[in-house]
DSSP file (Angstrom, degrees, kcal/mol; ACC not computed):
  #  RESIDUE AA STRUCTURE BP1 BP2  ACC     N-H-->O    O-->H-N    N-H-->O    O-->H-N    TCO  KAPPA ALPHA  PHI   PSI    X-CA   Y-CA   Z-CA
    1    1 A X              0   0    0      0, 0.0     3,-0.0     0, 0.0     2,-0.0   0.000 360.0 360.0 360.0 134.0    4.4    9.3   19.3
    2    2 A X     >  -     0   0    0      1,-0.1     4,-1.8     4,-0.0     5,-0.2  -0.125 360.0-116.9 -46.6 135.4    1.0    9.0   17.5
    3    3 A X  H  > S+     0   0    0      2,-0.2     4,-2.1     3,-0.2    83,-0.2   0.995 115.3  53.5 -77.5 -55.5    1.0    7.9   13.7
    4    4 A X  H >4 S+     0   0    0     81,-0.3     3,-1.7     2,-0.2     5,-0.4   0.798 112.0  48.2 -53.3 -91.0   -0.4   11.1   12.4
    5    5 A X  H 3> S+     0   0    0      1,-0.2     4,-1.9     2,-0.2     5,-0.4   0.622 103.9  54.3 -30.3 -80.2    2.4   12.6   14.2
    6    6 A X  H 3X S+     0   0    0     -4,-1.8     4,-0.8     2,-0.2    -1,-0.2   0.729 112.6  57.8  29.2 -65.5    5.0   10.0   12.7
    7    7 A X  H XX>S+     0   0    0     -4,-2.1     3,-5.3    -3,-1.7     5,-0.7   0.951 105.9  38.0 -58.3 -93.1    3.4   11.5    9.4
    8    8 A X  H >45S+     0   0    0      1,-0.4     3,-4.9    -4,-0.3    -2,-0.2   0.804 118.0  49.5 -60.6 -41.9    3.9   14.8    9.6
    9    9 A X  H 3<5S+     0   0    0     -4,-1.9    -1,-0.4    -5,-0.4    -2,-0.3   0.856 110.1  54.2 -52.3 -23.1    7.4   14.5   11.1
   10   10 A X  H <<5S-     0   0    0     -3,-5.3    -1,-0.3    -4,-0.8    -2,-0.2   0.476 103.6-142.6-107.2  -7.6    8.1   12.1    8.5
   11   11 A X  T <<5 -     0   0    0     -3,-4.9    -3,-0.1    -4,-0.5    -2,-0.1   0.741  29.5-179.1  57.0  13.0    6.9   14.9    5.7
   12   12 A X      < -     0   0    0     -5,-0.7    60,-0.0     1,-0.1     0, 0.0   0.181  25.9-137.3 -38.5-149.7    5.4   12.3    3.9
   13   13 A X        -     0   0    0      2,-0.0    -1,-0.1     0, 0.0    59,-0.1  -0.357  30.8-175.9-161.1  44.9    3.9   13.8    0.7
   14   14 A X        -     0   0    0      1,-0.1     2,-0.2    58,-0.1    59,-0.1   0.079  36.2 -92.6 -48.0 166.6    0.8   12.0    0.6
   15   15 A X        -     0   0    0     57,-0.2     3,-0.3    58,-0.2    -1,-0.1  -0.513  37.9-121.1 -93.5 160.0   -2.1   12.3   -2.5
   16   16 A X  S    S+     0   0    0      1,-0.2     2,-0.4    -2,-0.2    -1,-0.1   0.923  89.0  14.9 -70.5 -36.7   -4.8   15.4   -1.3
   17   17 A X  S    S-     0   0    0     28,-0.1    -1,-0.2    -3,-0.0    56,-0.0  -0.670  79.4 -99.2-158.2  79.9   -7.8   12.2   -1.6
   18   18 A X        -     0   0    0     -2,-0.4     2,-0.2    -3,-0.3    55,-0.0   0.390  39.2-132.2 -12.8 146.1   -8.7    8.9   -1.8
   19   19 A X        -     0   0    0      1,-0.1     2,-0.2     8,-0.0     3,-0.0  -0.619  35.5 -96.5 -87.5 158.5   -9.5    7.7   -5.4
   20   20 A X        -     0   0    0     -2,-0.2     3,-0.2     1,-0.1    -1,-0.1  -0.497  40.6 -84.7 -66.2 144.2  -12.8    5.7   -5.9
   21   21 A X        -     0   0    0     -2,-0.2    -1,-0.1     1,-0.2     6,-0.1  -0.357  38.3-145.1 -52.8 122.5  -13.3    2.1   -6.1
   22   22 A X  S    S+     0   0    0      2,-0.1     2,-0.4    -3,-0.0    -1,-0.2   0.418  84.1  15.6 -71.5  11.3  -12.6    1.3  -10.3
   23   23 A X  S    S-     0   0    0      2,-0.2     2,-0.9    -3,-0.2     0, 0.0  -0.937 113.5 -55.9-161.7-169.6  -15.4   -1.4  -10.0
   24   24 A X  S    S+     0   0    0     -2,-0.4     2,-0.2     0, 0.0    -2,-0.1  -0.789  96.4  88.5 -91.9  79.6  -18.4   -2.5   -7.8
   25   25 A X  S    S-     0   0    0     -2,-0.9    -2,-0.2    -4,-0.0     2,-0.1  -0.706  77.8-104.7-177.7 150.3  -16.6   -3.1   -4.3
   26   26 A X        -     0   0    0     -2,-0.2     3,-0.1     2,-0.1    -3,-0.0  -0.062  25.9-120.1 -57.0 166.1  -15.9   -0.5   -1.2
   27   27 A X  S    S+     0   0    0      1,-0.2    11,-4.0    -6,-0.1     2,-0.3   0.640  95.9   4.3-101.7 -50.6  -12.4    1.0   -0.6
   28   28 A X        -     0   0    0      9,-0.2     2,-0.4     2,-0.0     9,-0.3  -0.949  65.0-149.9-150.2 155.8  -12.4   -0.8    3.2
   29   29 A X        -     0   0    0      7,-0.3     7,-3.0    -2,-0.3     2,-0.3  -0.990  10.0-146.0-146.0 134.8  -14.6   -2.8    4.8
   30   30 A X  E     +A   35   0A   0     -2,-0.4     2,-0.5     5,-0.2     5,-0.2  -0.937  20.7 167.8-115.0 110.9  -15.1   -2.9    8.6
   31   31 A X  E >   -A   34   0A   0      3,-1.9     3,-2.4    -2,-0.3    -2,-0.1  -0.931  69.1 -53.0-139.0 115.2  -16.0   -6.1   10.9
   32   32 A X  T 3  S-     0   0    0     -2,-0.5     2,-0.1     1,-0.2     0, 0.0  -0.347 126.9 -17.5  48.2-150.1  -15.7   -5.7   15.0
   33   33 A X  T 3  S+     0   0    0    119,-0.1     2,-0.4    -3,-0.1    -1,-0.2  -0.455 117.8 101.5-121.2  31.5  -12.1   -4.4   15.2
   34   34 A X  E <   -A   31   0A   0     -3,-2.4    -3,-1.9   117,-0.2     2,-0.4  -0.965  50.4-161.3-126.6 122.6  -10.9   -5.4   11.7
   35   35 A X  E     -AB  30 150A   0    115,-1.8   115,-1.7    -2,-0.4     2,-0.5  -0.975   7.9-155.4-103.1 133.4  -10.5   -3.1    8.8
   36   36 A X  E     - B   0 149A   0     -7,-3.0     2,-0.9    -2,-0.4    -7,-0.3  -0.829  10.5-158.9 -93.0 102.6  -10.3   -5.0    5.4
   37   37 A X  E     - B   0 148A   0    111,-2.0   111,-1.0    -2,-0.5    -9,-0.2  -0.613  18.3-130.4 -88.6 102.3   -8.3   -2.3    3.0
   38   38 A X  E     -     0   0A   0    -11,-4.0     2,-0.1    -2,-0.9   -11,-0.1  -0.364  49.9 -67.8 -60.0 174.0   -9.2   -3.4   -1.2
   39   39 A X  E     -     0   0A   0    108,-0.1     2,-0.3   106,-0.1   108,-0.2  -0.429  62.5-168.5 -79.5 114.7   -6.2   -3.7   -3.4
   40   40 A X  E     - B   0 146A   0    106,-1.2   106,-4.4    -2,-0.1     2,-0.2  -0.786   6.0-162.4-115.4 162.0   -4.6    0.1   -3.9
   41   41 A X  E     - B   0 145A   0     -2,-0.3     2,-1.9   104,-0.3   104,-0.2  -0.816  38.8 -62.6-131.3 173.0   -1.9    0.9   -6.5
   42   42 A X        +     0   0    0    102,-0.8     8,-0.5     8,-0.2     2,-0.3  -0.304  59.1 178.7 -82.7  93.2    0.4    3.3   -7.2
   43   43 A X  B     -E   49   0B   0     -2,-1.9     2,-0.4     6,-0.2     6,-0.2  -0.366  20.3-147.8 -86.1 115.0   -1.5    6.5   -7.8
   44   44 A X    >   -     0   0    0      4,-1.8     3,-8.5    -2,-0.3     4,-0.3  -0.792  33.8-116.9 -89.6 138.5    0.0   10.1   -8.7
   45   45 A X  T 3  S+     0   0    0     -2,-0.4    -1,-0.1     1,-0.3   -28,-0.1   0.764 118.7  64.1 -65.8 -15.5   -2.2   12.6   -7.3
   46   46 A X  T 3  S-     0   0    0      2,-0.1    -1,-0.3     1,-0.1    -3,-0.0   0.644 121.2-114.8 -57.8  -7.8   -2.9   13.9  -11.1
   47   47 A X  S <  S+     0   0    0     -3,-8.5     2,-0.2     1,-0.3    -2,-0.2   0.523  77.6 124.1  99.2 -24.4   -4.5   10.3  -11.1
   48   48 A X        -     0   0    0     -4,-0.3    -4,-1.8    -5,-0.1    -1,-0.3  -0.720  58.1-114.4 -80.5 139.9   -2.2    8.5  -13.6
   49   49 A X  B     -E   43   0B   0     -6,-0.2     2,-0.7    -2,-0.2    -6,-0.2  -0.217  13.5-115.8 -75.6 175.7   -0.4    5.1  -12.4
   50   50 A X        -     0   0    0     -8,-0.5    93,-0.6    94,-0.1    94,-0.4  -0.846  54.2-177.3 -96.8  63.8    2.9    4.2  -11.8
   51   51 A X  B     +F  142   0C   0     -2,-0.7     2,-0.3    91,-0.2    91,-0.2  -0.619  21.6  88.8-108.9 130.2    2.9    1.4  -14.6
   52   52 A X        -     0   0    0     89,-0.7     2,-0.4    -2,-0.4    47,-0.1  -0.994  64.9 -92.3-173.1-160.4    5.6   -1.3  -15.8
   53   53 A X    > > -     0   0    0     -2,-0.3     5,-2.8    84,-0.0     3,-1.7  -0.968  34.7-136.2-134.5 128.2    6.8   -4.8  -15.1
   54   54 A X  B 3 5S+gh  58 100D   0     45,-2.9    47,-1.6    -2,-0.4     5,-0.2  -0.524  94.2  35.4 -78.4 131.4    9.6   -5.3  -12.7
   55   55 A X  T 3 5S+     0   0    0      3,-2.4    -1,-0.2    -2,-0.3     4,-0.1   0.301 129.3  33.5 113.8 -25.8   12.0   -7.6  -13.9
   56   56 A X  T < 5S+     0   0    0     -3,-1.7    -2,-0.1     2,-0.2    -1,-0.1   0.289 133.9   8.7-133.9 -72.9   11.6   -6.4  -17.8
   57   57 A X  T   5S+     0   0    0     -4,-0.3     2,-0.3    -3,-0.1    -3,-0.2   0.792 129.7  49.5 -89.8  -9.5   10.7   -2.4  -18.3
   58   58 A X  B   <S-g   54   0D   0     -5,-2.8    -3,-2.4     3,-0.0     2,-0.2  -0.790  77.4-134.8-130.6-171.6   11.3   -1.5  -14.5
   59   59 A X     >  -     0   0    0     -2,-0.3     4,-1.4    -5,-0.2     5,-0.1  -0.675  28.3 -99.4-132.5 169.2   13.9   -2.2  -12.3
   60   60 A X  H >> S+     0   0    0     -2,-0.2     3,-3.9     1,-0.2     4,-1.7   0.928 126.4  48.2 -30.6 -71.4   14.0   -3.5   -8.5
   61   61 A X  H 3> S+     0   0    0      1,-0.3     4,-1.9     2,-0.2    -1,-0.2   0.791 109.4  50.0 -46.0 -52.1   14.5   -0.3   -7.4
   62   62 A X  H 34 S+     0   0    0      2,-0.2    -1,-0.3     3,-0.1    -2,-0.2   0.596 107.6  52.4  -5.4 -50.8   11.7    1.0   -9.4
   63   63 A X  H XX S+     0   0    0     -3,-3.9     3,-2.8    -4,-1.4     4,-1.6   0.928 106.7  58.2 -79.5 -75.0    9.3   -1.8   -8.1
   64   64 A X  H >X S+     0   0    0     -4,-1.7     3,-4.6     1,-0.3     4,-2.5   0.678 111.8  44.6  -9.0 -93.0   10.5   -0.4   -4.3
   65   65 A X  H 3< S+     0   0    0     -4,-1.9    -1,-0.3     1,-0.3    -2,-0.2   0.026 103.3  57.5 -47.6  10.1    9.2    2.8   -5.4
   66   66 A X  H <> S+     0   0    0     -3,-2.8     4,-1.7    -2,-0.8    -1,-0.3   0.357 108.4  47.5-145.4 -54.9    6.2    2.1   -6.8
   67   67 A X  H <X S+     0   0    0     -3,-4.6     4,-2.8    -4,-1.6     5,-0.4   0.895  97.4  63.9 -91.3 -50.6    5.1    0.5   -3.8
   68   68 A X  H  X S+     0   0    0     -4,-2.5     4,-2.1     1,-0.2     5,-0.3   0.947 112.0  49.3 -39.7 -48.4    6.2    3.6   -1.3
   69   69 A X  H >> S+     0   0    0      2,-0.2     4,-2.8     1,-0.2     3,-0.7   0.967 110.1  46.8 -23.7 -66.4    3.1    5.2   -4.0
   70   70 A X  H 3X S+     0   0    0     -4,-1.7     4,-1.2     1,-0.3     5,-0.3   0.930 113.9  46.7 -67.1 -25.7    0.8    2.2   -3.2
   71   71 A X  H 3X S+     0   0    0     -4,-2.8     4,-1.3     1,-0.2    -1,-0.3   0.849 112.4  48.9 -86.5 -13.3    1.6    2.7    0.7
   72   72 A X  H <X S+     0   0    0     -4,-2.1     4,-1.2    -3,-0.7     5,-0.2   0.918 115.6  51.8 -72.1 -47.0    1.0    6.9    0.6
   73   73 A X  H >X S+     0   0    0     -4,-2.8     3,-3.6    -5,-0.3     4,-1.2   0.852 110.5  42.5 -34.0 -97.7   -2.3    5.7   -1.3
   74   74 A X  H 3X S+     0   0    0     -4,-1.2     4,-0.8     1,-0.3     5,-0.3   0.451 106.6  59.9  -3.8 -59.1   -3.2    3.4    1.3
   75   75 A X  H 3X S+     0   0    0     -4,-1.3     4,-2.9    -5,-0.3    -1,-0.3   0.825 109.4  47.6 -16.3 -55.8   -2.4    5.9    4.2
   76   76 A X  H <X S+     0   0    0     -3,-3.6     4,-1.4    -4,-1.2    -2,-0.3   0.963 110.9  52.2 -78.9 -58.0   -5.1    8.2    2.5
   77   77 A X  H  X S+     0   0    0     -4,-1.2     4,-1.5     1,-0.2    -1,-0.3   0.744 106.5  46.9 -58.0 -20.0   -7.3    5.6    2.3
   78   78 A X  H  X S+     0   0    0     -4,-0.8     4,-1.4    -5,-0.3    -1,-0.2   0.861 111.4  60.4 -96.6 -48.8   -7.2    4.3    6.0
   79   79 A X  H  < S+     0   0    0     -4,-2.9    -2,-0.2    -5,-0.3    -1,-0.2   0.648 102.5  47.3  18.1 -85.8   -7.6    7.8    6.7
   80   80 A X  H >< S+     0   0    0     -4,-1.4     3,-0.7     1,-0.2    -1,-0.2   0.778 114.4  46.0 -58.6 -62.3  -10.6    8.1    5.1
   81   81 A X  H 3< S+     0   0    0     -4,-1.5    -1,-0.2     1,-0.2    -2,-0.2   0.670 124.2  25.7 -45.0 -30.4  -12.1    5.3    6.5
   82   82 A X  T 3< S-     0   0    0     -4,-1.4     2,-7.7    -5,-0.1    -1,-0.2  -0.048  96.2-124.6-134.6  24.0  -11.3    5.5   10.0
   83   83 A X  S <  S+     0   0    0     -3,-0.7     2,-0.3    -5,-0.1    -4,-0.1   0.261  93.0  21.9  41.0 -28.9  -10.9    9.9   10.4
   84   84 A X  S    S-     0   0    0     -2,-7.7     3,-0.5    -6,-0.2     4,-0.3  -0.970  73.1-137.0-160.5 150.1   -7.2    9.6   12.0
   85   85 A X  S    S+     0   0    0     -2,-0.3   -81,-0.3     1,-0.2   -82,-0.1  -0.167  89.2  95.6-117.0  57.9   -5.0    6.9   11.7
   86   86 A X  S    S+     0   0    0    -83,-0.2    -1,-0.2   -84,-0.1    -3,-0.0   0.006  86.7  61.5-109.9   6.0   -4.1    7.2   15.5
   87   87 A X  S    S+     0   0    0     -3,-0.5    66,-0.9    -5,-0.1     2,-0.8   0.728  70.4  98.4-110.0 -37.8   -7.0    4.2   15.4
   88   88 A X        -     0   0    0     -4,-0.3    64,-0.2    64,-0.2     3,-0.1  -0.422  62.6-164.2 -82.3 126.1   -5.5    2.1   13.7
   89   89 A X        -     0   0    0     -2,-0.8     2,-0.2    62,-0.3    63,-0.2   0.802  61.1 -49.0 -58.9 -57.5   -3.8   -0.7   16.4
   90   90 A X  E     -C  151   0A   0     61,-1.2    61,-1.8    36,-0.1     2,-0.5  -0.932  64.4 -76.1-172.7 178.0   -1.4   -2.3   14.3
   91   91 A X  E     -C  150   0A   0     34,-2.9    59,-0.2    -2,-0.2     3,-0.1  -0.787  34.4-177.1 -71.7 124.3   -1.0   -4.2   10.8
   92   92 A X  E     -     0   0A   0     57,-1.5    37,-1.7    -2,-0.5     2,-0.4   0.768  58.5 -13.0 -50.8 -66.7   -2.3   -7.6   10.4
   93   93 A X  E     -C  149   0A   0     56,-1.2    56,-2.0    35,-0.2     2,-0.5  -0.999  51.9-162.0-154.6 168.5   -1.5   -8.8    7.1
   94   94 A X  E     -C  148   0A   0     35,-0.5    37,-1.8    -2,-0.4     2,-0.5  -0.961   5.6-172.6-159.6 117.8   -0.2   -7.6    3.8
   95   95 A X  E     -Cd 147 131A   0     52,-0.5    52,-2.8    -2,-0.5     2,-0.5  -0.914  10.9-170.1-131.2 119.3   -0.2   -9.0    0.5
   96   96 A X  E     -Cd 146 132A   0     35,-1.4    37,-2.2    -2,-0.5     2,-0.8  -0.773   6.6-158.8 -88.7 118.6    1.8   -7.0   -1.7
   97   97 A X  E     -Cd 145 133A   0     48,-2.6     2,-0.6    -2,-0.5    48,-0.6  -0.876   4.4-161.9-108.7 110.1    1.3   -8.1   -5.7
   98   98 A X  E     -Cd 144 134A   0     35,-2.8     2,-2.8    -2,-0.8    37,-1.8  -0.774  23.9-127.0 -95.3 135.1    3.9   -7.2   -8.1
   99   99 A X  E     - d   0 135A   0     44,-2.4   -45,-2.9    -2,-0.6     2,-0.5  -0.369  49.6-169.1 -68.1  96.5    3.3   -7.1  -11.7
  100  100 A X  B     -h   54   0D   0     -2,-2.8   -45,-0.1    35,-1.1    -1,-0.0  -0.623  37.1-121.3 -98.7 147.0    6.4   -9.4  -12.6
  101  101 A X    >   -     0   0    0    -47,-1.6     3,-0.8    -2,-0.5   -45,-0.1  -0.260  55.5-103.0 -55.0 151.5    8.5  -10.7  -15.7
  102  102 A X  T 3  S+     0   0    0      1,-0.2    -1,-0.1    34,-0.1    32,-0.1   0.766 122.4  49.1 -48.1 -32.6    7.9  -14.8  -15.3
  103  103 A X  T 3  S+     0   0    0    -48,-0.1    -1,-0.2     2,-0.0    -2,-0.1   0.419  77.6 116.6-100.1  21.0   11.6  -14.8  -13.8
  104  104 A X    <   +     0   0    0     -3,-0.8    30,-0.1     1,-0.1    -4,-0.1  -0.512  32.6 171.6 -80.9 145.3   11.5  -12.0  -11.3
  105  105 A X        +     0   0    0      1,-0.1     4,-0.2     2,-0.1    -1,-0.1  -0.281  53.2  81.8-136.8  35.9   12.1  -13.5   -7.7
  106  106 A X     >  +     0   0    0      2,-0.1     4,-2.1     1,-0.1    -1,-0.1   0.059  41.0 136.5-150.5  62.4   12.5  -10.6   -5.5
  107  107 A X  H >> S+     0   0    0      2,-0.2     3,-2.8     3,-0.1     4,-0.5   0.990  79.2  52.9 -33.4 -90.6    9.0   -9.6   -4.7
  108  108 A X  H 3> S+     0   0    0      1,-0.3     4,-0.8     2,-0.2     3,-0.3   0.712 100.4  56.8 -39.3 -83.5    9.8   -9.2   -1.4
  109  109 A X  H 34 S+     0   0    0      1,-0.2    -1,-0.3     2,-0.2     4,-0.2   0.729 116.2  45.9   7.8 -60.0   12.9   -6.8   -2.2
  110  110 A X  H X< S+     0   0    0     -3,-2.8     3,-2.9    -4,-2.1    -1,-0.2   0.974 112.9  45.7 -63.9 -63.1   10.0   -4.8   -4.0
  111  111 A X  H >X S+     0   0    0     -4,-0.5     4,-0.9     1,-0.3     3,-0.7   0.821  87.4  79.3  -8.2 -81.2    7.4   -4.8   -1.3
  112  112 A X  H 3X S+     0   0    0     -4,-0.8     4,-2.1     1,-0.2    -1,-0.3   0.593  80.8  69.3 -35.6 -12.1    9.5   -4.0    1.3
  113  113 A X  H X> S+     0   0    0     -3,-2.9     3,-1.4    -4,-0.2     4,-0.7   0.964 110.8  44.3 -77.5 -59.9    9.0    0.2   -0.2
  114  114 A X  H <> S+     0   0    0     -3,-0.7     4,-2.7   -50,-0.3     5,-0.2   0.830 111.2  45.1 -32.4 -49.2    5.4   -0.5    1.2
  115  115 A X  H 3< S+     0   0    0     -4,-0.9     4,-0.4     1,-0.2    -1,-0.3   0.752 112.9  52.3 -84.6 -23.4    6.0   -2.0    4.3
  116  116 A X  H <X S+     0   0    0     -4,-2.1     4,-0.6    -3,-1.4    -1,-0.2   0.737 101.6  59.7 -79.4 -11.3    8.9    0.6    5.3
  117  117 A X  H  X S+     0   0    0     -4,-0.7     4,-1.6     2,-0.2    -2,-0.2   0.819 111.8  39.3 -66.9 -42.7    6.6    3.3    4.6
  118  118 A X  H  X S+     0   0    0     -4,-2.7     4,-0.7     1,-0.2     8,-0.2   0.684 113.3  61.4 -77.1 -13.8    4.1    1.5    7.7
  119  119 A X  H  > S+     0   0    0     -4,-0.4     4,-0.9    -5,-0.2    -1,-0.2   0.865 105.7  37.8 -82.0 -38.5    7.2    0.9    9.5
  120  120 A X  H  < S+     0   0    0     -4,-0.6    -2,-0.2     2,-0.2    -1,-0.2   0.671 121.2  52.8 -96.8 -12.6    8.1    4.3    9.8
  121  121 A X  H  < S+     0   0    0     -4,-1.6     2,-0.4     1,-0.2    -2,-0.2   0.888 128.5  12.0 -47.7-102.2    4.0    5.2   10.3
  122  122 A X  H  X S-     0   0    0     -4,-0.7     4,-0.6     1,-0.2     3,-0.5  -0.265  96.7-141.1 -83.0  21.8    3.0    3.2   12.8
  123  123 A X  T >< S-     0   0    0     -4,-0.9     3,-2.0    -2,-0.4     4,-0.4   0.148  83.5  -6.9  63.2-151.9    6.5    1.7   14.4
  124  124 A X  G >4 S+     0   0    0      1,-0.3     3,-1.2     2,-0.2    -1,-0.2   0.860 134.1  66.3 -43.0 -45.3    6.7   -2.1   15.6
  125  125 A X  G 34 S+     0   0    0     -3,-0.5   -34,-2.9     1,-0.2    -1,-0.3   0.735  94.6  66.5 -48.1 -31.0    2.4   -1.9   14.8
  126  126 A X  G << S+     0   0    0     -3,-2.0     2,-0.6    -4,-0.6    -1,-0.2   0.600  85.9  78.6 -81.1 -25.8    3.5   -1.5   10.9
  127  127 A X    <   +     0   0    0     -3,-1.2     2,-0.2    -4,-0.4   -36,-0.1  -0.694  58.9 139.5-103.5 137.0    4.8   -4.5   10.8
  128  128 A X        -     0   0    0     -2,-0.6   -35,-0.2   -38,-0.1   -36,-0.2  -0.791  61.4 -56.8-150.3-176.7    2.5   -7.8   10.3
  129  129 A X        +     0   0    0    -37,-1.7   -35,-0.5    -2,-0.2     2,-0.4  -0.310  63.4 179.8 -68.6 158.8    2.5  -10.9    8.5
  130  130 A X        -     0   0    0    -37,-0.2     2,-0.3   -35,-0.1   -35,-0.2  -0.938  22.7-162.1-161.7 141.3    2.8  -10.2    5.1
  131  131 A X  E     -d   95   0A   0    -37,-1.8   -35,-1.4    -2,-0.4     2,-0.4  -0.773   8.2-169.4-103.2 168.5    3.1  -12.2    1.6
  132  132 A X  E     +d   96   0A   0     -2,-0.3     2,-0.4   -37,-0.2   -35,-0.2  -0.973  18.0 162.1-161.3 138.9    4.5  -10.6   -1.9
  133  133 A X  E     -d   97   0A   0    -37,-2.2   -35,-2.8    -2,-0.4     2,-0.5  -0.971  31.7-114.5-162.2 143.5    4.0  -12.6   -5.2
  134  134 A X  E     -d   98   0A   0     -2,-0.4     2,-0.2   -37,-0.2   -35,-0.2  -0.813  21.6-156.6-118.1 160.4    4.2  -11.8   -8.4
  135  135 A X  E     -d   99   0A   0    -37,-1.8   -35,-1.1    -2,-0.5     3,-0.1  -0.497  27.6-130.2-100.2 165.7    1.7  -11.7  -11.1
  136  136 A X  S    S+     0   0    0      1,-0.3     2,-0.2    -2,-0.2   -34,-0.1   0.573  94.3   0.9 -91.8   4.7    1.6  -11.8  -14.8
  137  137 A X        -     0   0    0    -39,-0.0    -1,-0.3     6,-0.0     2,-0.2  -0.816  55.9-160.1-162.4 146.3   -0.7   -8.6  -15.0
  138  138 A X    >   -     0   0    0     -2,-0.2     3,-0.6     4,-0.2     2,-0.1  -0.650  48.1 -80.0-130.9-163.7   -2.2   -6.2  -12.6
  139  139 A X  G >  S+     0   0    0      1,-0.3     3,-2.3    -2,-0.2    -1,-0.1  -0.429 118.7   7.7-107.9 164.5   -5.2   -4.0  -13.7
  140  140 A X  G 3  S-     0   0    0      1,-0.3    -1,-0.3    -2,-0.1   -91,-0.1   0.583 122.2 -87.0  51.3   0.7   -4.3   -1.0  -15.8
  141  141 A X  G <   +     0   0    0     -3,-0.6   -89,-0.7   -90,-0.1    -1,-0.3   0.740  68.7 173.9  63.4  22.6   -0.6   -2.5  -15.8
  142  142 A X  B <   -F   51   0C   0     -3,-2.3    -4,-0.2   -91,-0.2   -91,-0.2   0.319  42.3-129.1 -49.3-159.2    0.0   -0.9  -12.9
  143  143 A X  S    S+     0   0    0    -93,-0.6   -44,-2.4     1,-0.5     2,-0.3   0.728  89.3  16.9-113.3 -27.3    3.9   -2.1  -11.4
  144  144 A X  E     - C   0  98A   0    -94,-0.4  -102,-0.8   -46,-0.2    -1,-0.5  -0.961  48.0-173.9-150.3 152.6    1.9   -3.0   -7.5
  145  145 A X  E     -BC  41  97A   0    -48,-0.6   -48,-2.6    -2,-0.3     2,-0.5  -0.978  16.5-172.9-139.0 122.9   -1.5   -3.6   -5.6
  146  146 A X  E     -BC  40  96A   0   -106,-4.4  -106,-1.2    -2,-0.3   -50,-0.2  -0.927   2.1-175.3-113.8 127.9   -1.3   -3.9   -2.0
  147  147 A X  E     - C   0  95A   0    -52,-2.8   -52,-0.5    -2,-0.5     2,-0.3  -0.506  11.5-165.3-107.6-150.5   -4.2   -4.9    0.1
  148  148 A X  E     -BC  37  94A   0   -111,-1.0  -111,-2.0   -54,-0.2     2,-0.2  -0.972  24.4-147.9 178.9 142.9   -4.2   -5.0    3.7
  149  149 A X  E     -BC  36  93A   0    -56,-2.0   -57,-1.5    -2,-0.3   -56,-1.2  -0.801  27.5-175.3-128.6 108.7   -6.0   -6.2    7.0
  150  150 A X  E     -BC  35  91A   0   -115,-1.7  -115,-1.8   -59,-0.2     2,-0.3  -0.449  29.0-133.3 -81.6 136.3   -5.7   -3.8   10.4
  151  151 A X  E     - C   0  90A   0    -61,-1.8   -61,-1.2  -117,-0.2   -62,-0.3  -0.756  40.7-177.2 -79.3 146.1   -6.8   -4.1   13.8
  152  152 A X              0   0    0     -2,-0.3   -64,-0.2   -64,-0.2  -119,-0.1  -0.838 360.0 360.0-168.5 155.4   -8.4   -0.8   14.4
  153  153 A X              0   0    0    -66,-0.9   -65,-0.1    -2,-0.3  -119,-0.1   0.282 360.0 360.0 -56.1 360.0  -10.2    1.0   17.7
């Protein structure tokens, strides 16, 4: 089955439209058969984030969801880039940033709402190397920023 099929079976509820880049950089950048995906967050399709710190005002679970946002973002955005995401080949790498209290240690635990969202896109291809760390800010205070690297048609 086809990741745009995947999709729709899967009902995601993706946002209608990529946002713009908030500064002086591209949304994706494309070399040979690599797409480079900038740092998305978690974006409500009115446009307001998904803002906390995990570990003090929001909670694991929280974080999780927060990133299933950044990875419907991110969806839209590969999208954009590429017309169909039946092009894109599989995930490469993923580095997932959570805005974290100083003692939160389960990044990954949070992450993982991204990376099951591509797991259930794309199948065994959804899955790639992937790092999760947290920060002491992320821009706006969102709660996550994922970027991403693809192998692509």
């Amino acid at each position: 089955m086809s990741a745009e099929a995947r999709l729709a079976a899967l009902k995601l509820d993706l946002p209608a439209a990529p946002h713009a880049p908030a500064g002086n950089y591209v949304g994706a950048a494309r070399t040979g058969n690599l797409l480079f995906m900038s740092g998305t967050g978690p974006r409500y399709a009115d446009g307001s984030f998904y803002t906390g710190k995990v570990g003090d005002t929001l909670t694991v679970e929280q974080g999780y969801e927060a990133a299933r946002i950044t990875a419907l973002s991110m969806l839209v955005n590969i999208r954009a880039a590429l017309g169909s995401l039946d092009k894109v080949k599989r995930v490469v790498k993923t580095l997932g940033m959570v805005n974290a209290a100083p003692t939160f240690t389960q990044t990954p635990e949070v992450i993982n709402g991204f990376s099951d969202v591509f797991t259930a896109v794309f199948g065994d291809a959804g899955r790639g190397a992937r790092s999760a760390v947290g920060l002491a800010a992320l821009p706006r205070q969102i709660a996550v920023e994922v970027e991403m690297v693809l192998e692509v048609e």
